[in-house]
C-alpha positions as CSV (number, residue, x, y, z in Angstrom):
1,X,18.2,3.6,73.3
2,X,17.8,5.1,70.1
3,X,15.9,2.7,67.0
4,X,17.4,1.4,64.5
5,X,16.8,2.8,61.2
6,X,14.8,0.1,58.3
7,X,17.4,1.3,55.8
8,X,20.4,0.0,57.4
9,X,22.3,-2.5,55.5
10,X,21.6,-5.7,56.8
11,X,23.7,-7.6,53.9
12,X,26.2,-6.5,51.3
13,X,28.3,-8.5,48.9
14,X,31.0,-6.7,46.6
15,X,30.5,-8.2,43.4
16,X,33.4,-6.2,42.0
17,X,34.9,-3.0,41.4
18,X,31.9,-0.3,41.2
19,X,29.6,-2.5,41.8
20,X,27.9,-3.9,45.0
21,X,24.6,-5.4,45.9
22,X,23.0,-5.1,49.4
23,X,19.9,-5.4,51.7
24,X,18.0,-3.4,53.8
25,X,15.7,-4.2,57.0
26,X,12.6,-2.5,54.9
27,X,12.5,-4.9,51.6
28,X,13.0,-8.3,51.1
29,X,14.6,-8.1,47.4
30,X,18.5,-6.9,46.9
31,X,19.7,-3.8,45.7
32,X,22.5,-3.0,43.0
33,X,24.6,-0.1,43.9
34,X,27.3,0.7,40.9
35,X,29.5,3.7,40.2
36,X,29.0,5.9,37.9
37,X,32.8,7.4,36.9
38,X,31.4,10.5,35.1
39,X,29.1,11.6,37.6
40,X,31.3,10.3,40.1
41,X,28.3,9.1,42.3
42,X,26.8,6.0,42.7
43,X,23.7,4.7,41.4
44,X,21.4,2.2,43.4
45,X,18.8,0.3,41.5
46,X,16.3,-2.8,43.3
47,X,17.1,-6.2,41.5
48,X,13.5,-7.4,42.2
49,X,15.8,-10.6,43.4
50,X,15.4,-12.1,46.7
51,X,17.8,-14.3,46.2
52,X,21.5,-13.0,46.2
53,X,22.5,-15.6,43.0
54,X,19.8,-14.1,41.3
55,X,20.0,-10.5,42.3
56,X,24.0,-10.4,40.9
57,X,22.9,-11.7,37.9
58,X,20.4,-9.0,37.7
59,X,22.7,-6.7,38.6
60,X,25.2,-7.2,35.8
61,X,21.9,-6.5,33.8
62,X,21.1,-3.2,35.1
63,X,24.9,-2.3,34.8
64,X,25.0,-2.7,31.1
65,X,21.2,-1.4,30.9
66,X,22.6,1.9,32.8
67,X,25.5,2.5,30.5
68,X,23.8,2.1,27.7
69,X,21.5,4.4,28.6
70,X,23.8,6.8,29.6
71,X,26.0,7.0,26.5
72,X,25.7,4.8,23.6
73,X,29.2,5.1,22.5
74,X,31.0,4.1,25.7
75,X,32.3,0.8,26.2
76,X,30.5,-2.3,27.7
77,X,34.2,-3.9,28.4
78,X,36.9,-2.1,29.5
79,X,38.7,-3.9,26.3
80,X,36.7,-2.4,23.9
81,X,37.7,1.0,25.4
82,X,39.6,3.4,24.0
83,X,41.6,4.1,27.2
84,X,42.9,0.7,27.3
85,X,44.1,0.7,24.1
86,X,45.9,4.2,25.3
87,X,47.9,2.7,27.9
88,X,48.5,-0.6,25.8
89,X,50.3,2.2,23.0
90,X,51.8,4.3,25.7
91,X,53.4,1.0,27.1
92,X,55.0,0.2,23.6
93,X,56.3,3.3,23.4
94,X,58.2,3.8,26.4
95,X,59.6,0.4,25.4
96,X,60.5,1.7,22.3
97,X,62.0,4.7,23.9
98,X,64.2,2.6,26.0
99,X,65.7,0.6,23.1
100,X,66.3,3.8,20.9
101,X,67.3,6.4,23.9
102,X,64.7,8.7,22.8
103,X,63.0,9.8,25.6
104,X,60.9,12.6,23.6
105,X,58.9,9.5,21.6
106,X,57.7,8.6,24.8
107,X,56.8,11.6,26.2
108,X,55.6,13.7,23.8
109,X,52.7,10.7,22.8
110,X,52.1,11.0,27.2
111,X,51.4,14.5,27.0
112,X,48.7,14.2,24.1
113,X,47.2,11.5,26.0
114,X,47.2,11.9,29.3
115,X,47.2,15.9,29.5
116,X,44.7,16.4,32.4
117,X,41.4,18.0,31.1
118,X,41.8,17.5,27.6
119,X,44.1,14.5,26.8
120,X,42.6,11.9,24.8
121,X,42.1,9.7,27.2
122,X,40.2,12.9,29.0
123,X,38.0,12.8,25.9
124,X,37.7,9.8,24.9
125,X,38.6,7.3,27.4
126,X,35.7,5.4,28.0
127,X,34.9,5.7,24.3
128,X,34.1,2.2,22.6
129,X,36.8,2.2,20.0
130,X,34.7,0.9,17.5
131,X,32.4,3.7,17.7
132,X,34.8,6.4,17.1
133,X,34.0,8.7,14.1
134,X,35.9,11.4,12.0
135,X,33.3,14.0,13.2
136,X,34.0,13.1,16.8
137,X,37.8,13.7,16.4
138,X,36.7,17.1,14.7
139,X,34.5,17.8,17.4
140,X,37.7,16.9,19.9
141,X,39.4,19.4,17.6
142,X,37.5,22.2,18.0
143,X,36.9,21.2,21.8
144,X,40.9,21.9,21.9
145,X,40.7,25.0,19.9
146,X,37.6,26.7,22.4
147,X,39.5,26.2,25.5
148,X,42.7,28.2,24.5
149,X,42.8,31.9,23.9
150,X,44.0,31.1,19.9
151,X,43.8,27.4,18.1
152,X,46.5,25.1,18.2
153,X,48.5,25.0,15.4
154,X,47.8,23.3,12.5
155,X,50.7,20.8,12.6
156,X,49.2,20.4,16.5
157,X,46.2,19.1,15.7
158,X,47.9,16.9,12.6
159,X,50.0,15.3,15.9
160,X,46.6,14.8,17.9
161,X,45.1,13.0,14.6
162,X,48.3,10.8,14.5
163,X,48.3,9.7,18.2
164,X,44.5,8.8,17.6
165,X,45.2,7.0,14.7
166,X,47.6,4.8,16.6
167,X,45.8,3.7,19.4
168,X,43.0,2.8,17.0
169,X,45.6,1.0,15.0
170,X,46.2,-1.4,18.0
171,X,42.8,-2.4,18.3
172,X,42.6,-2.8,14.4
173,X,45.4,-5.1,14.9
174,X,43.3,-7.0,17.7
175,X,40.6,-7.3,15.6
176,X,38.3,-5.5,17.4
177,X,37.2,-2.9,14.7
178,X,37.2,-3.4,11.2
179,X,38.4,-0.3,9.7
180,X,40.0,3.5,11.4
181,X,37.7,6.0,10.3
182,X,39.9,8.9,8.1
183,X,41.2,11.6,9.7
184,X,40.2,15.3,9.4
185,X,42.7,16.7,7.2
186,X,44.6,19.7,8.6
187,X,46.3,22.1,5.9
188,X,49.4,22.7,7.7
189,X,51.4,25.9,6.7
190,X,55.0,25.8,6.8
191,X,56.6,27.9,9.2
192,X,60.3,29.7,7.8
193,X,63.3,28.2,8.9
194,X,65.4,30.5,10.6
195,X,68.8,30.7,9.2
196,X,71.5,33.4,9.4
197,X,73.2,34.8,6.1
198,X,77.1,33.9,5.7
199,X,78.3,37.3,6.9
200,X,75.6,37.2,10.2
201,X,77.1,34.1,11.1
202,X,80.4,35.4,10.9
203,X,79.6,38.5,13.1
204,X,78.1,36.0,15.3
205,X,80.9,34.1,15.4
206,X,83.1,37.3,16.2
207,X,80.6,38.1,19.2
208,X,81.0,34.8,20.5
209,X,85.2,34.6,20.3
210,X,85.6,38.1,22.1
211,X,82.7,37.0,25.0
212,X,84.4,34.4,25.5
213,X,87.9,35.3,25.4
214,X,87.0,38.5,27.5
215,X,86.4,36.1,30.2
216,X,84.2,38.4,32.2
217,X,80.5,37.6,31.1
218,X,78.6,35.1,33.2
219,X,75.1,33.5,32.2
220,X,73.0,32.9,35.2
221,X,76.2,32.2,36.9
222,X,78.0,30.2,34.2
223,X,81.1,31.8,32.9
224,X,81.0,32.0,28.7
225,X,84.2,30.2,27.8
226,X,85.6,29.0,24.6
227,X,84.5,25.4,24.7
228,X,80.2,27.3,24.1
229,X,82.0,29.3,21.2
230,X,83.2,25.4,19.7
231,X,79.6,24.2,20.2
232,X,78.9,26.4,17.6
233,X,81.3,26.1,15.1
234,X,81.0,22.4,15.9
235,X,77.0,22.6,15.1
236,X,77.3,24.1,12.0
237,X,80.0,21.4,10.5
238,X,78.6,18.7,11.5
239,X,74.6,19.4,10.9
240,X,73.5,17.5,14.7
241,X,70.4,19.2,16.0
242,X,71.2,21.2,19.3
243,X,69.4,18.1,21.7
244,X,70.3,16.2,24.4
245,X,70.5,12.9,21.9
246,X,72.6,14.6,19.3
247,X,74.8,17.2,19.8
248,X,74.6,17.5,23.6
249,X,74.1,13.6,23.9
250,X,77.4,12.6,22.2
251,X,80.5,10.8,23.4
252,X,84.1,10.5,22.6
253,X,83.2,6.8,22.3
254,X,80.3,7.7,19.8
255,X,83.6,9.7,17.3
256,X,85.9,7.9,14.9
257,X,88.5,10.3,13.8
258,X,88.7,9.7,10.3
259,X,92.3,11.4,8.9
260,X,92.8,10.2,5.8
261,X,91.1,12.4,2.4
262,X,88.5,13.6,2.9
263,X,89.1,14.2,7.2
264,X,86.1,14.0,8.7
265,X,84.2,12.1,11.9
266,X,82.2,9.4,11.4
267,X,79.5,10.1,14.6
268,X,77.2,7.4,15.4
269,X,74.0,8.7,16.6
270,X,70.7,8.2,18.4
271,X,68.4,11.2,17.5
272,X,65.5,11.9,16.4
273,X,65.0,9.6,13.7
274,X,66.3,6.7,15.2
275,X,70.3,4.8,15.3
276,X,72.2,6.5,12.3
277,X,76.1,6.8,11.5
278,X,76.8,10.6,10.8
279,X,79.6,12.3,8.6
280,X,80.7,15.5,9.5
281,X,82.8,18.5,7.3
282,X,86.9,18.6,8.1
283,X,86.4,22.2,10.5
284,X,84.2,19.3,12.7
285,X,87.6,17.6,13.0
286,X,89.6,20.8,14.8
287,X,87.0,21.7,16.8
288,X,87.1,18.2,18.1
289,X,90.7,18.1,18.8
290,X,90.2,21.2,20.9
291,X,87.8,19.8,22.8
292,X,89.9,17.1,23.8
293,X,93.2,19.2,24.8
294,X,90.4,20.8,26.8
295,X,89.4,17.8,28.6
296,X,92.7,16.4,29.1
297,X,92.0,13.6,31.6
298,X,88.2,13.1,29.9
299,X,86.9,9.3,30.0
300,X,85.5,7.5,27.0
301,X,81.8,7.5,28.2
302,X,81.9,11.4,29.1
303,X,80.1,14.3,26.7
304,X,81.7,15.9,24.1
305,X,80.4,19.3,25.1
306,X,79.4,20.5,28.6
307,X,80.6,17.4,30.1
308,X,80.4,19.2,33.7
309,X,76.4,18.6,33.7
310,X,75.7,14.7,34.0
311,X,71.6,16.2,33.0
312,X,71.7,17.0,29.9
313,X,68.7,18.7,29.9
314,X,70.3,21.4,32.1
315,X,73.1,21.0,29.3
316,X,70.7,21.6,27.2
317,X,69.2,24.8,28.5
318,X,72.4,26.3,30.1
319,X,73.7,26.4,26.3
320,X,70.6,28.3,25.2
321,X,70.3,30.8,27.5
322,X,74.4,31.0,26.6
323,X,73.8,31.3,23.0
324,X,70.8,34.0,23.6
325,X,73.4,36.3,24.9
326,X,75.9,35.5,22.4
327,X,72.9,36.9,19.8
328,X,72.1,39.6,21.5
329,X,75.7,40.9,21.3
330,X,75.4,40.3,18.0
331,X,71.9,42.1,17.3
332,X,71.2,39.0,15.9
333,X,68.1,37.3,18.0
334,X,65.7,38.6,15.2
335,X,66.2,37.7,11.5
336,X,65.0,40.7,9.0
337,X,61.2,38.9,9.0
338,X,61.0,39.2,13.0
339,X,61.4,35.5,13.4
340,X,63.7,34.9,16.9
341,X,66.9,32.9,16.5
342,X,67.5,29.8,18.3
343,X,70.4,26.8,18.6
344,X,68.7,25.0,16.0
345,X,69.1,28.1,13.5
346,X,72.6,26.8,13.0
347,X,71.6,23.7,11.8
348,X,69.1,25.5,9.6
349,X,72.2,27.6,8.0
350,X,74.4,24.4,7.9
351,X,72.2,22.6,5.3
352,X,71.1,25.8,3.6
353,X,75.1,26.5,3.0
354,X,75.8,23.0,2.2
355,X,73.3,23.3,-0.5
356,X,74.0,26.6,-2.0
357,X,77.9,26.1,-1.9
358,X,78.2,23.0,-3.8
359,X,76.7,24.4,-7.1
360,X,74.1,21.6,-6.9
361,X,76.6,19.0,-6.9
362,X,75.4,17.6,-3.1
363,X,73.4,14.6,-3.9
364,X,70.4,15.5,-1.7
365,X,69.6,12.4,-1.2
366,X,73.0,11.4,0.9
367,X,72.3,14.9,2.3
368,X,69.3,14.2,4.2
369,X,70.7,10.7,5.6
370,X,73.6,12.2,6.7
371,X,71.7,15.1,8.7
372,X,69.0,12.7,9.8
373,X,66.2,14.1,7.7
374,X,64.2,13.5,4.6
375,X,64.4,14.8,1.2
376,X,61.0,16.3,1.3
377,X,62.2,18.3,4.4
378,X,65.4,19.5,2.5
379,X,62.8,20.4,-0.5
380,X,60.4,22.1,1.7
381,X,62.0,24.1,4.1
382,X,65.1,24.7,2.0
383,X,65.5,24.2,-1.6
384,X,62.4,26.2,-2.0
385,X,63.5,29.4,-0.3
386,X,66.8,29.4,-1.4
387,X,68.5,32.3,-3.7
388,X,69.7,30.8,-7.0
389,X,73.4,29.8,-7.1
390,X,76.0,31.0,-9.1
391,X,75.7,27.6,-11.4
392,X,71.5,28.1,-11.8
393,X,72.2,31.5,-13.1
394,X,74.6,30.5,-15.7
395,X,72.6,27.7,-16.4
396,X,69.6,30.4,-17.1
397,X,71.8,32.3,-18.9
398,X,73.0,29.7,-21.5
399,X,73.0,29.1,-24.9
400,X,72.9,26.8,-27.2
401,X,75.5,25.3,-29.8
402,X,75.8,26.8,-33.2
């Protein structure tokens, strides 16, 4: 019969998670055995305890002694840690999300921090808030930047910054830290928004009427009808962003027909920005009608568009791929800069026309509610680019009285 080892275990409490003390046949004192999560290993120190009240008292000690050791920034309590306050955010989010129907708030934040490898959490999980510096988020920056073949984008990183600052928020607001250290500040270049000139969108337009009315050309299967040719006219007249929570997310019951001078739908919305109530220009109002005769025996609660695809992020995509042949036809998938057209280029030409046809009159302000944006966007991405209008030219060209 074979002897039993002196290390066997002759007694072993669980004192909690990661942490254990025990005995062994070959000394009379207890041993701590706690988990290290970074080495994933475990760790075995000797109390000096013979006693097991003492020895899980001493353990505690060697714990905290350990970790301290280890990294001086991580967190003695899980509460202090930057991961909890992670989840705590993520979990008002998704609430948030569910109130507003705006998935992408709450998923979006998830994928900076949770993305495996080098999601925040990743990084700085076990991170004591409190000891979080700017240089550290610079160093997470540039961390980002050396594991992809180019760096991330500078509005990218601006996101990563903002999603840091919010979590540290929440334990600001706990009291836990004092102060959030500044971000590092990311000059952000803006990107061109690409738009179509009047007479591209009317050859684009022509594409899409004979493709459609040809009734031959199939998408991956899906037959290109006249109802993807009103998605586009619709778009354009009534400035909704090509999404599932705006223009592929609306419902008859979300439209108010208004008739009366000046015709128009009033469109209440959950997008991007939140709950707003949307007017759209009189074409909106036709294209609308149509869609109706088309959908003859349609129920309140169905889609305006695509109502044959209960996902709407198959909506979504099937319209895409739909409207990438309709450019192609057109030879219009590249503007003259190289820049590739999408579904939300015809949002981009709505407000640029809206703002070059009125002669200046559009109060911009009203504008940007009404399209769900900001004036500083409209300023930005379109005022500044814009060719002068007929009424800044003769404004230019002026003279004075006398």
């Amino acid at each position: 019969m074979a002897e039993e080892s002196s290390n066997r275990q002759v007694a072993l409490k669980h004192l909690r998670r990661g942490l254990a003390i025990y005995k062994t046949g070959r000394s009379p004192f207890w041993h701590a055995r706690l988990y290290d999560p970074a080495k994933k290993r475990y760790v075995v120190r000797s109390t000096k305890e013979t006693t097991r009240l003492d020895a899980a008292e001493v353990a505690e000690e060697i714990v905290a002694a350990y970790l301290s050791k280890q990294n001086n920034d991580h967190a003695v309590r899980k509460e202090r840690s930057f991961e909890h306050y992670a989840k705590l955010l993520s979990e008002l989010t998704k609430q948030k999300a569910k109130a507003s129907r705006n998935k992408y708030a709450f998923s979006d934040q998830a994928k900076i921090l949770f993305r495996e490898g080098d999601g925040l959490v990743s990084y700085f999980g076990k991170h004591d808030v409190g000891k979080i510096t700017s240089g550290m988020v610079r160093d997470y920056l540039l961390f980002l930047d050396k594991r992809r073949d180019k760096p991330l984008a500078m509005s990218t990183k601006s996101k990563q910054c903002g999603v840091i600052r919010q979590v540290l928020m929440l334990a600001l607001e706990d009291g836990v830290i004092d102060i959030i250290p500044p971000m590092p500040k990311q000059r952000t270049v803006d990107k061109p928004r690409v738009s179509f000139t009047d007479a591209e969108y009317a050859r684009l337009l022509e594409a899409a009427r004979q493709i459609a009315d040809a009734g031959e050309i199939r998408v991956r299967g899906v037959p290109v009808t006249r109802e993807h040719y009103n998605v586009i006219v619709f778009a354009v007249h009534s400035f909704l962003r090509p999404t599932e929570t705006e223009l592929f997310g609306i419902r008859y019951c979300d439209i108010n027909v208004i008739r009366d001078n000046p015709k128009h739908l009033l469109m209440t919305l959950t997008g991007k920005t939140g709950y707003r109530q949307s007017a759209s220009l009189e074409a909106a109002v036709d294209i609308y009608d149509k869609q109706c005769r088309m959908h003859s025996t349609r129920k309140e609660t169905d889609y305006v568009f695509m109502p044959e695809y209960a996902n709407r992020t198959t909506a979504v995509n099937t319209y895409r791929r739909i409207f990438n042949h309709m450019l192609e036809a057109a030879d219009l998938k590249k503007d003259k800069d190289g820049n590739d057209r999408s579904p939300y280029s015809l949002r981009h030409y709505a407000l640029q026309t809206r703002l070059v046809k009125s002669d200046g009159k559009v109060n911009i302000y009203w504008l940007a509610e009404n399209a769900g944006t900001s004036v500083e966007q409209l300023e930005r991405f379109y005022l500044k680019n814009l060719a002068p209008s007929a009424a800044k030219v003769r404004n230019i060209q002026s003279f004075g009285d006398g």
